[in-house]
C-alpha positions as CSV (number, residue, x, y, z in Angstrom):
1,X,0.0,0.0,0.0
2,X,1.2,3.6,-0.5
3,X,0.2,6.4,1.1
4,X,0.9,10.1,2.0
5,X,1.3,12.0,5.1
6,X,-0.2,15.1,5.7
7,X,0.8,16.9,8.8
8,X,-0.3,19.9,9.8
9,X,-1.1,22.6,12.9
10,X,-4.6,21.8,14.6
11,X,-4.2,24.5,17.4
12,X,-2.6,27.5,17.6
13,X,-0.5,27.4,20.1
14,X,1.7,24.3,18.7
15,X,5.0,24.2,17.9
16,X,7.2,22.9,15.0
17,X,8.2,19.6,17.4
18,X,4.2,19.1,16.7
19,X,4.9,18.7,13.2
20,X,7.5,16.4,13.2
21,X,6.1,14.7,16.1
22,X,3.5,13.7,13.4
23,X,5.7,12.6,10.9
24,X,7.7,10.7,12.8
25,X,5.1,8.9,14.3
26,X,3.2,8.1,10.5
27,X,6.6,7.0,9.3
28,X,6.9,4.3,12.4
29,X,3.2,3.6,11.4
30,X,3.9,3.4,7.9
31,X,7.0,0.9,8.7
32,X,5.4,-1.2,11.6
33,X,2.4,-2.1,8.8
34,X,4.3,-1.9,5.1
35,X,3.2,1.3,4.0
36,X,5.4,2.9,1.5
37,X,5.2,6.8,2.0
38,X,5.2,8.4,-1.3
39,X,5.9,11.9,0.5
40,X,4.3,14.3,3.2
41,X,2.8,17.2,3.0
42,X,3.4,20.1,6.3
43,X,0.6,22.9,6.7
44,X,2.4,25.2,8.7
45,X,-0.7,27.3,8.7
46,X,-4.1,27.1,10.3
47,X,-5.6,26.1,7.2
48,X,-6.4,23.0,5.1
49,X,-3.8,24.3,2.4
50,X,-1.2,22.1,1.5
51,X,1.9,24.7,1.5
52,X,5.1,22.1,1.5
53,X,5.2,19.4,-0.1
54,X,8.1,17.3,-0.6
């Protein structure tokens, strides 16, 4: 299965270390159950735009 993570701010008062909180944690998900990651995507904003992808 393939799949992409999309990480993102849910609160305004978190911090980057939330971000890559949640990637690391999908990546040990993706690993523990054979999911390739194709690539994430970080909303730095409070919004549901997609602004880094990579």
């Amino acid at each position: 299965m393939k799949a992409i993570i999309y990480a993102r701010y849910s609160l305004d008062n978190q911090r980057e270390e939330s971000i890559e909180g949640q990637l690391r944690e999908s990546m040990e998900f993706a690993k523990r159950t054979g999911v390739t990651v194709m690539e994430s995507c970080i909303d730095r904003v409070l919004s549901a735009k997609m602004n880094n992808c990579h």
